[in-house]
Every structure is written in structure tokens, then in C-alpha cells.
CHARMM internal coordinates of N, CA and C (Angstrom, degrees):
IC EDIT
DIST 1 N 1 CA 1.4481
DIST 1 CA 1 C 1.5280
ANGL 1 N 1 CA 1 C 111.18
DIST 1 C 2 N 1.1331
ANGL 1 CA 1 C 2 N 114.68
DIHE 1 N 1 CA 1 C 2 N -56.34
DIST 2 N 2 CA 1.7982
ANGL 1 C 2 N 2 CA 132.46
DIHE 1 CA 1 C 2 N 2 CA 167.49
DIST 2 CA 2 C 1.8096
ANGL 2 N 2 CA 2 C 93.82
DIHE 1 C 2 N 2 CA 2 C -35.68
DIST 2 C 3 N 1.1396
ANGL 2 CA 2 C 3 N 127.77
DIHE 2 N 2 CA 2 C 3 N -56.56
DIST 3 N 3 CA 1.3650
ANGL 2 C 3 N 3 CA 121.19
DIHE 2 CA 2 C 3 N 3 CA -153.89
DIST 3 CA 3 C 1.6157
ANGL 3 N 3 CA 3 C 113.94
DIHE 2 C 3 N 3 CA 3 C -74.71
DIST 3 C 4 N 1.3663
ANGL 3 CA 3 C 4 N 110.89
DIHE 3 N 3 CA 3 C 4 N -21.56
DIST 4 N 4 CA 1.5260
ANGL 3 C 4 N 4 CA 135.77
DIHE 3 CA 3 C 4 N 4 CA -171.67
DIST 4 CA 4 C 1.3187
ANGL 4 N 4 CA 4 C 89.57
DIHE 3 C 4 N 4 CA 4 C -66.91
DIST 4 C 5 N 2.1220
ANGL 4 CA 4 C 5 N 120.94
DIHE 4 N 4 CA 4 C 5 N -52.87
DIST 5 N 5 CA 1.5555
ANGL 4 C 5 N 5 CA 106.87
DIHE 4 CA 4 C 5 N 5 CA -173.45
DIST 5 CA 5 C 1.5542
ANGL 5 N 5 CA 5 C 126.58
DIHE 4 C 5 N 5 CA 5 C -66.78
DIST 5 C 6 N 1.6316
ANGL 5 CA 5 C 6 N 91.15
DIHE 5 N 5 CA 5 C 6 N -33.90
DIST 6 N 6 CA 1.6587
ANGL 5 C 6 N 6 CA 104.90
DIHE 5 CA 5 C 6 N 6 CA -167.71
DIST 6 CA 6 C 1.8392
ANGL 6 N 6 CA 6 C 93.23
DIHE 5 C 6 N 6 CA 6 C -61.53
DIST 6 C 7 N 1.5857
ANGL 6 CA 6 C 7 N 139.21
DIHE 6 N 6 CA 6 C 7 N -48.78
DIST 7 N 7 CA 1.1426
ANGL 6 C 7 N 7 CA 128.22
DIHE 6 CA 6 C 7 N 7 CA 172.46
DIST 7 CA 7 C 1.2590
ANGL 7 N 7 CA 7 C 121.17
DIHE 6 C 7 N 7 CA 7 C -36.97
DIST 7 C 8 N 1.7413
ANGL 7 CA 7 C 8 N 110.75
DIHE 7 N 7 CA 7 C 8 N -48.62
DIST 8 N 8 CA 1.3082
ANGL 7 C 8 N 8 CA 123.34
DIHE 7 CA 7 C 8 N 8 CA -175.04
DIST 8 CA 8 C 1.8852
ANGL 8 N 8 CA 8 C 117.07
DIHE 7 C 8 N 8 CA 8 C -58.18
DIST 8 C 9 N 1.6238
ANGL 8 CA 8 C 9 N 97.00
DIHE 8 N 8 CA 8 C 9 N -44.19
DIST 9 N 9 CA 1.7509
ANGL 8 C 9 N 9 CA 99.39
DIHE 8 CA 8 C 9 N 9 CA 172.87
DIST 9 CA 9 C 1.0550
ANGL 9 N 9 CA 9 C 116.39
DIHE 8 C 9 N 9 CA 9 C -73.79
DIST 9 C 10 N 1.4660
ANGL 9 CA 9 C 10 N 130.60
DIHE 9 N 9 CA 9 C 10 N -8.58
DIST 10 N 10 CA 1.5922
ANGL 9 C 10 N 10 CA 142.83
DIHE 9 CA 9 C 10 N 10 CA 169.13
DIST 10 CA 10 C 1.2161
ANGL 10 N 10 CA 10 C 105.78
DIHE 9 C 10 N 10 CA 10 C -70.25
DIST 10 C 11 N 1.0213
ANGL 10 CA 10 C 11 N 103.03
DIHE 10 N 10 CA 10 C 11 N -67.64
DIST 11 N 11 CA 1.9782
ANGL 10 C 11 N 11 CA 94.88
DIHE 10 CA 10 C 11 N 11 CA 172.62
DIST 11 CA 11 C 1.2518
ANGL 11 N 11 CA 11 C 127.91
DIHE 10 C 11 N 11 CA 11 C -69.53
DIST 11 C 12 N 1.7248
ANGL 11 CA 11 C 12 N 128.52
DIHE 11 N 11 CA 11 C 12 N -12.02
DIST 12 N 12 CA 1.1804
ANGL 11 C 12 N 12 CA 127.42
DIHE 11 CA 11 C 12 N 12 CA 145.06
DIST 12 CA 12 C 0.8466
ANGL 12 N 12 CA 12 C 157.05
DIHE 11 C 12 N 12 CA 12 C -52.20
DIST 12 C 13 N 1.6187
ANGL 12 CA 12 C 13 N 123.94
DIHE 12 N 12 CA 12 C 13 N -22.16
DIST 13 N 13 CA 1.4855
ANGL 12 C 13 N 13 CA 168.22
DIHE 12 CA 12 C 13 N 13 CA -136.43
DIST 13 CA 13 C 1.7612
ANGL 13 N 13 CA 13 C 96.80
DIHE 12 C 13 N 13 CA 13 C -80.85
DIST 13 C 14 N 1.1634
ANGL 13 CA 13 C 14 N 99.39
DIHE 13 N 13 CA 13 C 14 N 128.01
DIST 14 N 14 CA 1.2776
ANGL 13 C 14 N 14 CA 92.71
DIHE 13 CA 13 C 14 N 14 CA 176.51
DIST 14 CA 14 C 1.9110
ANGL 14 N 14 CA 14 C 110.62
DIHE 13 C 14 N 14 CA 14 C -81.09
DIST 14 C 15 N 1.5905
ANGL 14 CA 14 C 15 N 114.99
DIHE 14 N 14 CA 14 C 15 N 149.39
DIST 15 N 15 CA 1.4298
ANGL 14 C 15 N 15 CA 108.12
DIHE 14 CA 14 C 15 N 15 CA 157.53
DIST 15 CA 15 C 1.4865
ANGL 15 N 15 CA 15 C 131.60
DIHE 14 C 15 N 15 CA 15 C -134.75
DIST 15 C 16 N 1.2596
ANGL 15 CA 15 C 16 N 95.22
DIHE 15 N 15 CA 15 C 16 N 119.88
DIST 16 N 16 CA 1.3925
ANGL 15 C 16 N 16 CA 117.97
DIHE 15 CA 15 C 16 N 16 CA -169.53
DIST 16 CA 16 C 2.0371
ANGL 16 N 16 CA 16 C 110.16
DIHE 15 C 16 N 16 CA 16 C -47.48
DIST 16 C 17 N 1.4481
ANGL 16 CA 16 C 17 N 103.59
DIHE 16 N 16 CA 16 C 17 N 128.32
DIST 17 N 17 CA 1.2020
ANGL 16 C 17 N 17 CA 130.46
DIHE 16 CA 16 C 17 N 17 CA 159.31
DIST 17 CA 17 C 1.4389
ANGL 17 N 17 CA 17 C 127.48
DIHE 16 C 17 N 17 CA 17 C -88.31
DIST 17 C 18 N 1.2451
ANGL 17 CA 17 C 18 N 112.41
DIHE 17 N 17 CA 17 C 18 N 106.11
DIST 18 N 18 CA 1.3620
ANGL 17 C 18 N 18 CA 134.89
DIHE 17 CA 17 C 18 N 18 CA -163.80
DIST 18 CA 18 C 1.9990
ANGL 18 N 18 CA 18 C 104.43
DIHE 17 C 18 N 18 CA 18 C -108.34
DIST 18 C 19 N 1.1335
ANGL 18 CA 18 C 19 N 110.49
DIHE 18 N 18 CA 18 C 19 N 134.24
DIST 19 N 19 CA 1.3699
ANGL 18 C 19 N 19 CA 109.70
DIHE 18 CA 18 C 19 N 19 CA -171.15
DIST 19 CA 19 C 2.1553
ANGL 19 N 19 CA 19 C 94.96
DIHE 18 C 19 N 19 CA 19 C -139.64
DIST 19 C 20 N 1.2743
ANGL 19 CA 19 C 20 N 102.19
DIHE 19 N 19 CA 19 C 20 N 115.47
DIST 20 N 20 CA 1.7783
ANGL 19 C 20 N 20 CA 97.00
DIHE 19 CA 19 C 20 N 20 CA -178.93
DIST 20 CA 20 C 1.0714
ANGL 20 N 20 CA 20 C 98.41
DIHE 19 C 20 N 20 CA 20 C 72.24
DIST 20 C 21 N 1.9894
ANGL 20 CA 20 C 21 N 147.40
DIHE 20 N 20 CA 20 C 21 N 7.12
DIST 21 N 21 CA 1.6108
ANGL 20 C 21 N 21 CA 116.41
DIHE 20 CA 20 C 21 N 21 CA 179.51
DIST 21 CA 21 C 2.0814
ANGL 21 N 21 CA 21 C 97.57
DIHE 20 C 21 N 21 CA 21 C 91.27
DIST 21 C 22 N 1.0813
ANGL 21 CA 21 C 22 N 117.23
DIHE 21 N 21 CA 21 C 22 N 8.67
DIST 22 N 22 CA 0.9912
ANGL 21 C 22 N 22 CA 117.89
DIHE 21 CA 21 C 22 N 22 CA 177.52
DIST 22 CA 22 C 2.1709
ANGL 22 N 22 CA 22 C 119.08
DIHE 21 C 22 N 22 CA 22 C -126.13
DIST 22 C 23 N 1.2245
ANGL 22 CA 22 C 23 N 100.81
DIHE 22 N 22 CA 22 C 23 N 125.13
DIST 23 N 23 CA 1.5523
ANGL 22 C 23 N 23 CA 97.11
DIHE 22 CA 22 C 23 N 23 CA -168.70
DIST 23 CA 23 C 1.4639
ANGL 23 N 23 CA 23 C 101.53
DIHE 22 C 23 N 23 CA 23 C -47.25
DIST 23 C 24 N 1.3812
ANGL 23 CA 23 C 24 N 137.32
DIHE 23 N 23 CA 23 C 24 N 159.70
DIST 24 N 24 CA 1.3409
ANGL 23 C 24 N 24 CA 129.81
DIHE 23 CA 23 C 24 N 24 CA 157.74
DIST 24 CA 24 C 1.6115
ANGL 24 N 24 CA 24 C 97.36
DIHE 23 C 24 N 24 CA 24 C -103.99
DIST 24 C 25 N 1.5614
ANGL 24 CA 24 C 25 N 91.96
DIHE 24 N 24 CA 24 C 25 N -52.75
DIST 25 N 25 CA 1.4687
ANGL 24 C 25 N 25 CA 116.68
DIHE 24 CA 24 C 25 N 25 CA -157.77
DIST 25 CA 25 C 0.9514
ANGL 25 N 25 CA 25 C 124.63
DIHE 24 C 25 N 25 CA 25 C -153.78
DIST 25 C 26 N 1.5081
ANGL 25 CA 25 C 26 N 107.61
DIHE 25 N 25 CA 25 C 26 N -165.30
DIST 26 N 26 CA 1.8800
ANGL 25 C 26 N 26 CA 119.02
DIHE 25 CA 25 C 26 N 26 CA 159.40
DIST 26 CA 26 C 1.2347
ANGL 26 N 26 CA 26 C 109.52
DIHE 25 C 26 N 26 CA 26 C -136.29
DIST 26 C 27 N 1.7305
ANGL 26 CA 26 C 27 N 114.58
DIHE 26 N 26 CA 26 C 27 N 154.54
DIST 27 N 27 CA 1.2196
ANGL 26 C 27 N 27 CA 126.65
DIHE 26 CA 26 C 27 N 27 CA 150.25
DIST 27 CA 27 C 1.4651
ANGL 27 N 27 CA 27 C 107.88
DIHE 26 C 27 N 27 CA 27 C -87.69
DIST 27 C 28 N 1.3563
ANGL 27 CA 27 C 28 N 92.29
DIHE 27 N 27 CA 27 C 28 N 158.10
DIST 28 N 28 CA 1.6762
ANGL 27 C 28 N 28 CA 86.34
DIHE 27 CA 27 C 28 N 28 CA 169.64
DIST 28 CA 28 C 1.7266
ANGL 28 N 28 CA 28 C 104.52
DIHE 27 C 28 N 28 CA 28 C -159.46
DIST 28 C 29 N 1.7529
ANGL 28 CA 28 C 29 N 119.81
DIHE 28 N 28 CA 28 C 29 N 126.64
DIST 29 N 29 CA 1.4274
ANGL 28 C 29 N 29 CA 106.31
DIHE 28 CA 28 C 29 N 29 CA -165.38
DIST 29 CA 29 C 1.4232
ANGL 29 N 29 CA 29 C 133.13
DIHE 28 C 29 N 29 CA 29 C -47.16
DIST 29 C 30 N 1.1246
ANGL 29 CA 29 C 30 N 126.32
DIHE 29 N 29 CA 29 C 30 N 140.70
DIST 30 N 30 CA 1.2565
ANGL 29 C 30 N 30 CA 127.08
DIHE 29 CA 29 C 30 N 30 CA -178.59
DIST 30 CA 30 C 1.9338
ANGL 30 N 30 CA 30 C 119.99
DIHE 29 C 30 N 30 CA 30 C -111.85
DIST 30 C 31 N 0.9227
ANGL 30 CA 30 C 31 N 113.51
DIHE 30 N 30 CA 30 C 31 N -160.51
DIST 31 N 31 CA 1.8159
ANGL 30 C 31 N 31 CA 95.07
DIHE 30 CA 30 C 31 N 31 CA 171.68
DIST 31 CA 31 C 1.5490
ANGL 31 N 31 CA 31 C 79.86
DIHE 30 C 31 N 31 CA 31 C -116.85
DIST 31 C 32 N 1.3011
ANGL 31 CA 31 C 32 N 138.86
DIHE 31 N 31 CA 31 C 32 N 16.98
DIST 32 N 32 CA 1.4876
ANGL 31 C 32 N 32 CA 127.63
DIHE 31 CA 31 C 32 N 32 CA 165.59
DIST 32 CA 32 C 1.5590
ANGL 32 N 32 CA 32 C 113.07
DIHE 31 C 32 N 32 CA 32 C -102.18
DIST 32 C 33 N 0.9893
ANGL 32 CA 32 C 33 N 105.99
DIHE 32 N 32 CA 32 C 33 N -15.24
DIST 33 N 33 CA 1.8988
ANGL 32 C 33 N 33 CA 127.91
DIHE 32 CA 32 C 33 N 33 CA 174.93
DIST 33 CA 33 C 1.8940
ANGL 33 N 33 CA 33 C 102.34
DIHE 32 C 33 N 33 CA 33 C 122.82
DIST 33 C 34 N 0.8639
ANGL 33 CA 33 C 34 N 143.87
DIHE 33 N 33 CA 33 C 34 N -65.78
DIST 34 N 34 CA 1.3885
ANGL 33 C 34 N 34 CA 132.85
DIHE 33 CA 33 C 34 N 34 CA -177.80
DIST 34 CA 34 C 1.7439
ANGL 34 N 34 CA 34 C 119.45
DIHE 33 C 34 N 34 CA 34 C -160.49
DIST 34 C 35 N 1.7708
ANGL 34 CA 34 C 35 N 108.30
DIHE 34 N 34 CA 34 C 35 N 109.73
DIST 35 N 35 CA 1.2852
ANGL 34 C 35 N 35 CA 112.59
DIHE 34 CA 34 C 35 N 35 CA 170.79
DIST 35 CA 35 C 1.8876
ANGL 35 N 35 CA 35 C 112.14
DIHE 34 C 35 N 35 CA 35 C -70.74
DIST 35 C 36 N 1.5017
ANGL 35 CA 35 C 36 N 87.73
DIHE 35 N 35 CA 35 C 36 N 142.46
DIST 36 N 36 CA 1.5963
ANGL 35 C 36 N 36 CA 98.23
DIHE 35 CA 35 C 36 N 36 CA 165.95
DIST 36 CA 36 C 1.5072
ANGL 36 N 36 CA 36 C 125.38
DIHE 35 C 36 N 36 CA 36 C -90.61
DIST 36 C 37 N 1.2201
ANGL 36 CA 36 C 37 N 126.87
DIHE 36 N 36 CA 36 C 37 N 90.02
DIST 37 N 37 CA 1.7012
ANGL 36 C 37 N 37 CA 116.44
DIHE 36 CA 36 C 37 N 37 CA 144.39
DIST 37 CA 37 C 1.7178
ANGL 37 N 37 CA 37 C 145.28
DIHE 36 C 37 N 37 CA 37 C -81.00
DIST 37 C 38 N 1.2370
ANGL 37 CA 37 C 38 N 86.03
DIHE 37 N 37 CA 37 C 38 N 109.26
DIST 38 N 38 CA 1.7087
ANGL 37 C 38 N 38 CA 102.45
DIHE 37 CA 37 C 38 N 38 CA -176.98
DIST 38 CA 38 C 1.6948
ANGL 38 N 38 CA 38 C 101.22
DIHE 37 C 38 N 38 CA 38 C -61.93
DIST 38 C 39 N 1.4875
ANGL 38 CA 38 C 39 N 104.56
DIHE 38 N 38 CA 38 C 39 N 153.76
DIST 39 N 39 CA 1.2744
ANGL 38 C 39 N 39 CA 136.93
DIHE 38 CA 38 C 39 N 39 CA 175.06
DIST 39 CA 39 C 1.6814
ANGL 39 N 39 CA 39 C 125.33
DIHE 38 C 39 N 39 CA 39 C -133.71
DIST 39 C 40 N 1.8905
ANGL 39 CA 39 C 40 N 93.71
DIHE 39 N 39 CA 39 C 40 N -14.91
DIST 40 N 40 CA 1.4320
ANGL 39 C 40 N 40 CA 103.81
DIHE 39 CA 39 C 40 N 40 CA 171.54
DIST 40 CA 40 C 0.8292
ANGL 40 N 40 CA 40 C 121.65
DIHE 39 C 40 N 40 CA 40 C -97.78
DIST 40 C 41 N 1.5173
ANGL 40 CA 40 C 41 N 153.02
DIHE 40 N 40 CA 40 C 41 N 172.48
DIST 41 N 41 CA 1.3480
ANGL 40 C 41 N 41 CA 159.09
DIHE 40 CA 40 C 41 N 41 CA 146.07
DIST 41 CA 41 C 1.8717
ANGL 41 N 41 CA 41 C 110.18
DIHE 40 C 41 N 41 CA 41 C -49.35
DIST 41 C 42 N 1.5785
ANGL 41 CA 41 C 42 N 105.01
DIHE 41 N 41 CA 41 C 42 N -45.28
DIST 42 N 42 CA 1.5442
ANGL 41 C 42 N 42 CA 95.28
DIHE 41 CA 41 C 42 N 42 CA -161.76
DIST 42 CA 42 C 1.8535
ANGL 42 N 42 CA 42 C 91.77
DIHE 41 C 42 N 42 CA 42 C -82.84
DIST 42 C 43 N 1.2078
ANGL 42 CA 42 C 43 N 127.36
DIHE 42 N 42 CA 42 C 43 N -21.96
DIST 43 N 43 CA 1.8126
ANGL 42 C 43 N 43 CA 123.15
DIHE 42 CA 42 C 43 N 43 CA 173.78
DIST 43 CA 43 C 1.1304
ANGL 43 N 43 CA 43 C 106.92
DIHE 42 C 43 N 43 CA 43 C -80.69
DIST 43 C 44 N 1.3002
ANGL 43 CA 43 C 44 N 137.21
DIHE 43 N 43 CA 43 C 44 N 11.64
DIST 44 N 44 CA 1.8007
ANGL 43 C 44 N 44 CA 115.51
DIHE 43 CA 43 C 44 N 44 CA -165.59
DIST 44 CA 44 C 1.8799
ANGL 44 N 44 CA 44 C 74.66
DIHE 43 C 44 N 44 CA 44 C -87.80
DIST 44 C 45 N 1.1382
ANGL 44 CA 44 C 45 N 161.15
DIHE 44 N 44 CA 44 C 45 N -44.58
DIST 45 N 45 CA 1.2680
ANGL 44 C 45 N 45 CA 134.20
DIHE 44 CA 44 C 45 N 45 CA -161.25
DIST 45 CA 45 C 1.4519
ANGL 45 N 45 CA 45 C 116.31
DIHE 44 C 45 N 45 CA 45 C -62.20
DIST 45 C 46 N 1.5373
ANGL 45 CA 45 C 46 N 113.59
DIHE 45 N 45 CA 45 C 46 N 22.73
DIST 46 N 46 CA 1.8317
ANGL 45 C 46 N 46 CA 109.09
DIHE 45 CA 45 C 46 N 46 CA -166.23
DIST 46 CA 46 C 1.5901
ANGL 46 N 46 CA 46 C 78.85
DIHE 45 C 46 N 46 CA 46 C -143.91
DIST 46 C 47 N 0.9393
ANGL 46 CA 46 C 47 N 139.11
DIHE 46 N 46 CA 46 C 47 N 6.29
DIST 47 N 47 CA 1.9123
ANGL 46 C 47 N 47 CA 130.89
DIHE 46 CA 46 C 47 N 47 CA -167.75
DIST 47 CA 47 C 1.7261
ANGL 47 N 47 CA 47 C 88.94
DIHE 46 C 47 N 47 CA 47 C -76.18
DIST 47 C 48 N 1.5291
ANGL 47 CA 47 C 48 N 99.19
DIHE 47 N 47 CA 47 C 48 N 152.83
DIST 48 N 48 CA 1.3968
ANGL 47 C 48 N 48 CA 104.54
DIHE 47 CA 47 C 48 N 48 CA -172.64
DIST 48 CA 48 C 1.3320
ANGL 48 N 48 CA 48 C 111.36
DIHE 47 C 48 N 48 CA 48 C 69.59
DIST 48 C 49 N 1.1088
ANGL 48 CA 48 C 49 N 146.84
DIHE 48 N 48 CA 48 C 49 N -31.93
DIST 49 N 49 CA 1.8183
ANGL 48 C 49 N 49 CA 143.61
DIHE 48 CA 48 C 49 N 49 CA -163.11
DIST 49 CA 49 C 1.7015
ANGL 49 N 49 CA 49 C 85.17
DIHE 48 C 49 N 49 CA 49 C -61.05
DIST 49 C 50 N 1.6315
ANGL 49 CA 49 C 50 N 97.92
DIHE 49 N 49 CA 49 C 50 N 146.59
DIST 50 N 50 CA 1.5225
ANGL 49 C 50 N 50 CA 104.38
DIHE 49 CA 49 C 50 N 50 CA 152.36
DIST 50 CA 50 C 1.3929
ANGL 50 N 50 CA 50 C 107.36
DIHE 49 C 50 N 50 CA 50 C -113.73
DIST 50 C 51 N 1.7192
ANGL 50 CA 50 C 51 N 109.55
DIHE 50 N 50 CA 50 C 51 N 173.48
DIST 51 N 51 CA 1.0364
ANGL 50 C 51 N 51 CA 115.96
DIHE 50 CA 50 C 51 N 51 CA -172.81
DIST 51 CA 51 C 1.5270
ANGL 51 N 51 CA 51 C 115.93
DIHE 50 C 51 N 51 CA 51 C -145.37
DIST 51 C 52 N 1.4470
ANGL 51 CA 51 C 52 N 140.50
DIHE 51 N 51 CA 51 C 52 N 110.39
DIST 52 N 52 CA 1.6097
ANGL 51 C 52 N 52 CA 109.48
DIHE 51 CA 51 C 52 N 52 CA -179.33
DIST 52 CA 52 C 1.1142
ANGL 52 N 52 CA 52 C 123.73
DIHE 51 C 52 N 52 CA 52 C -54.09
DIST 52 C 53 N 1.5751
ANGL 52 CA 52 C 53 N 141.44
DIHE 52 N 52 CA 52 C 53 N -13.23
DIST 53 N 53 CA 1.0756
ANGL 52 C 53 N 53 CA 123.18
DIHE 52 CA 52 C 53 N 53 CA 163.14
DIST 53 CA 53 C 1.5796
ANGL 53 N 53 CA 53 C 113.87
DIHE 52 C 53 N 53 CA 53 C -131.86
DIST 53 C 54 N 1.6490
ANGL 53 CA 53 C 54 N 115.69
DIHE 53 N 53 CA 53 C 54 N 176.77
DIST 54 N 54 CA 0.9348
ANGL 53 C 54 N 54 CA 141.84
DIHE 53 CA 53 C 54 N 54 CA 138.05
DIST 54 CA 54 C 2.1672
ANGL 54 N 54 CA 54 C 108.10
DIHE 53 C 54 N 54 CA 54 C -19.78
DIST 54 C 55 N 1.1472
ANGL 54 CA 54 C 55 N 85.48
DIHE 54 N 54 CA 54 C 55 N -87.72
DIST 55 N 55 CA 1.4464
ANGL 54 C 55 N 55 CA 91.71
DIHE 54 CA 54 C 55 N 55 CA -176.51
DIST 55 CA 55 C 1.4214
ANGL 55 N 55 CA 55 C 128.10
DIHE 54 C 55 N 55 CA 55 C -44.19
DIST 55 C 56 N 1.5021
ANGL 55 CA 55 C 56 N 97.83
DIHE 55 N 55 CA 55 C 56 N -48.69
DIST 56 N 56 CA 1.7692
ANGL 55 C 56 N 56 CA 95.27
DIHE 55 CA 55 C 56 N 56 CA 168.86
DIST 56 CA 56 C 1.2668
ANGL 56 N 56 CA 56 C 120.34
DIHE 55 C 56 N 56 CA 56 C -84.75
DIST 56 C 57 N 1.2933
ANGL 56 CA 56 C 57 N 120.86
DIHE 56 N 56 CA 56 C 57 N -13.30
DIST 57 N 57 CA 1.5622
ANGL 56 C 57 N 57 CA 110.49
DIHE 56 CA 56 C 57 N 57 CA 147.18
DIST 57 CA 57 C 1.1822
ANGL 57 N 57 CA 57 C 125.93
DIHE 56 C 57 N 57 CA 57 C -51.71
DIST 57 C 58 N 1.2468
ANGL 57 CA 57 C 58 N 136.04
DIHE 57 N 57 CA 57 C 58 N -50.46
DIST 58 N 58 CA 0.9439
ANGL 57 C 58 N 58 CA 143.72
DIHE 57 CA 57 C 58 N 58 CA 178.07
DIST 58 CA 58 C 2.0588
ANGL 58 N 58 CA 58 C 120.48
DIHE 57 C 58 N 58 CA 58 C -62.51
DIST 58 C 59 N 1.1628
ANGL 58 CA 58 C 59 N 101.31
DIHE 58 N 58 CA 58 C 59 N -25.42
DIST 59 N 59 CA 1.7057
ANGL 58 C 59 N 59 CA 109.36
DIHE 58 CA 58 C 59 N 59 CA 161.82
DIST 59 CA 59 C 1.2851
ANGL 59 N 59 CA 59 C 106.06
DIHE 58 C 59 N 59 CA 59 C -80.36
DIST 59 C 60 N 1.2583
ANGL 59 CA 59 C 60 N 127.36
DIHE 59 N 59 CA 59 C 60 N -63.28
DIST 60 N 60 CA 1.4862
ANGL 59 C 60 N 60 CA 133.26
DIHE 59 CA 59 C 60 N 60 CA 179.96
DIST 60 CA 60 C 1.8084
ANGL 60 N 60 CA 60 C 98.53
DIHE 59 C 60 N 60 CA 60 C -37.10
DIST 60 C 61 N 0.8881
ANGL 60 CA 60 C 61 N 128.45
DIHE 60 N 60 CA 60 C 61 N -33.94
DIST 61 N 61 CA 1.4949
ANGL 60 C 61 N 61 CA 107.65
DIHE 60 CA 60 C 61 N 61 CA -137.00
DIST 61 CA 61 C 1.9377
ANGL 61 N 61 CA 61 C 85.74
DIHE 60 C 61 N 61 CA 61 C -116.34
DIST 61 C 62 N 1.6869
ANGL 61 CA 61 C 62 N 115.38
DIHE 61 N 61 CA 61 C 62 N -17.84
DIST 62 N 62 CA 1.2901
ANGL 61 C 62 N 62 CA 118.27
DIHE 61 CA 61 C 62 N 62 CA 174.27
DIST 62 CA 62 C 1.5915
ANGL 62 N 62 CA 62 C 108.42
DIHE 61 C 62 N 62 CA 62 C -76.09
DIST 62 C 63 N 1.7165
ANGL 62 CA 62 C 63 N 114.34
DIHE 62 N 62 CA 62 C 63 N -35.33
DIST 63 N 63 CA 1.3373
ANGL 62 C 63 N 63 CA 107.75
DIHE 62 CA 62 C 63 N 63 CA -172.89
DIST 63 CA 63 C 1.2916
ANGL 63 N 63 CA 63 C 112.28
DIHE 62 C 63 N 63 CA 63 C -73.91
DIST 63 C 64 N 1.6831
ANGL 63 CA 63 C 64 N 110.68
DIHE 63 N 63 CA 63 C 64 N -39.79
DIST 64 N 64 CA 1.8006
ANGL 63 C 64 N 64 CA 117.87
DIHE 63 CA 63 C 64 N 64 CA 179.17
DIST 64 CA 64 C 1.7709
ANGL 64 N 64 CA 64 C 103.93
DIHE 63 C 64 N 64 CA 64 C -48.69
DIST 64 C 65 N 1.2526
ANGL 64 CA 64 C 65 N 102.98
DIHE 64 N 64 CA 64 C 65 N -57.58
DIST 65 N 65 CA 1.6443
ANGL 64 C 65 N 65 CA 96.71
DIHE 64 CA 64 C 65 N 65 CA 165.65
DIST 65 CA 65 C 1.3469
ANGL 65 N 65 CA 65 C 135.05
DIHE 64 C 65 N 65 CA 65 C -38.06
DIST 65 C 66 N 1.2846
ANGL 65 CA 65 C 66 N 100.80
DIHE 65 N 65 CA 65 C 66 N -48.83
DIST 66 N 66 CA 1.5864
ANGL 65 C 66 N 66 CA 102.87
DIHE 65 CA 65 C 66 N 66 CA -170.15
DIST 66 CA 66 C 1.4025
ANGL 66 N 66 CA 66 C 111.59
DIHE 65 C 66 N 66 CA 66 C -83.30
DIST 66 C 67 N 1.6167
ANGL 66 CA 66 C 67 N 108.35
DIHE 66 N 66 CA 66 C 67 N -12.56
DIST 67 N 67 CA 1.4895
ANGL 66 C 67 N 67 CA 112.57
DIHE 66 CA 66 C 67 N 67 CA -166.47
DIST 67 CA 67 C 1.6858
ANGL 67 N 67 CA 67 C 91.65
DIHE 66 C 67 N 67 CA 67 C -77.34
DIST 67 C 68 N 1.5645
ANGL 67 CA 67 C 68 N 102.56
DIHE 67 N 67 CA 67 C 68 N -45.58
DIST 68 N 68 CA 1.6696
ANGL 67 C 68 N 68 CA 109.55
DIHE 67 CA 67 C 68 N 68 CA -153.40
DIST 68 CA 68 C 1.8282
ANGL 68 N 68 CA 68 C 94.85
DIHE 67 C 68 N 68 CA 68 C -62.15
DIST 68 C 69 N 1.5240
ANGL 68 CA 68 C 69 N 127.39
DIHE 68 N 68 CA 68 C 69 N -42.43
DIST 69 N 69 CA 1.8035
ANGL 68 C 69 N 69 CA 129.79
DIHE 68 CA 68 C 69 N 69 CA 161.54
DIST 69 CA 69 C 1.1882
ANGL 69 N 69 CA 69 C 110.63
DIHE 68 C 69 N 69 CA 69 C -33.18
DIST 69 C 70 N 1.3189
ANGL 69 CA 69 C 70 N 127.94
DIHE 69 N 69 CA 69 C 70 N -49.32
DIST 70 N 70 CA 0.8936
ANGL 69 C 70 N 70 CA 111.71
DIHE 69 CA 69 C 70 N 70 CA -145.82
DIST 70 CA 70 C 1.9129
ANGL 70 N 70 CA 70 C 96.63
DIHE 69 C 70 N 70 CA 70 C -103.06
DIST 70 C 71 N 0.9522
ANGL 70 CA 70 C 71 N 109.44
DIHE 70 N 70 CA 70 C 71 N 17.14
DIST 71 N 71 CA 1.4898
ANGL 70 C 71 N 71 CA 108.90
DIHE 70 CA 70 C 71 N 71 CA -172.92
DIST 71 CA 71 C 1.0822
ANGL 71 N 71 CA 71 C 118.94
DIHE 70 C 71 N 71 CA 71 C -95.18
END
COOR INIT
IC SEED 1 N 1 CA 1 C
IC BUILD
């Protein structure tokens, strides 16, 4: 029974979004595929966004960055 949860927090796990070597955030699963929570100042304009993946979270959340630098 124990092992059913430990699978369950395995697939829960949040994973951190890194933009330049710098944390932004986390994804974390959703039943939509993955919510974003910011921890930075330059991602809080993407906090809450979902995303179906991993990967395009991770573009989404490099361009919002680079857009908000370069502004």
C-alpha cells in the first residue's frame, strides 16, 4: 500500500525551470499536463500558466524572461 504513494509522489515531484543557470520556477503536474510557479521576479508574468509539457514550459518561461531583459 506504502509503495502505491511513494509512486504517486514520484510522479508529483515538482521540476524546476532554470533559464541562464538561474531557478525561475517549477512545474508541477496538473490534470492539464503542468502548472507554472514562479519564484523569480522576471517569471512572475507566467505564474499560474499551464502547459502540456515539460518542454514548452520551459521555452515559454525562457522567452517571458528574455523578453522581460530585454525591455
Amino acid at each position: 500500500m506504502q509503495e502505491n504513494n511513494l509512486n504517486r509522489a514520484e510522479k508529483l515531484r515538482p521540476i524546476v525551470i532554470e533559464v541562464a543557470g538561474e531557478p525561475q520556477g517549477v512545474v508541477v503536474p496538473d490534470a492539464e499536463g503542468y502548472r507554472f510557479v514562479a519564484v523569480k521576479l522576471p517569471a512572475f508574468a507566467m505564474d499560474g500558466k499551464r502547459f502540456p509539457s515539460v518542454e514548452t514550459a520551459h521555452l515559454a518561461i525562457s522567452r517571458a524572461v528574455a523578453d522581460g531583459e530585454a525591455a
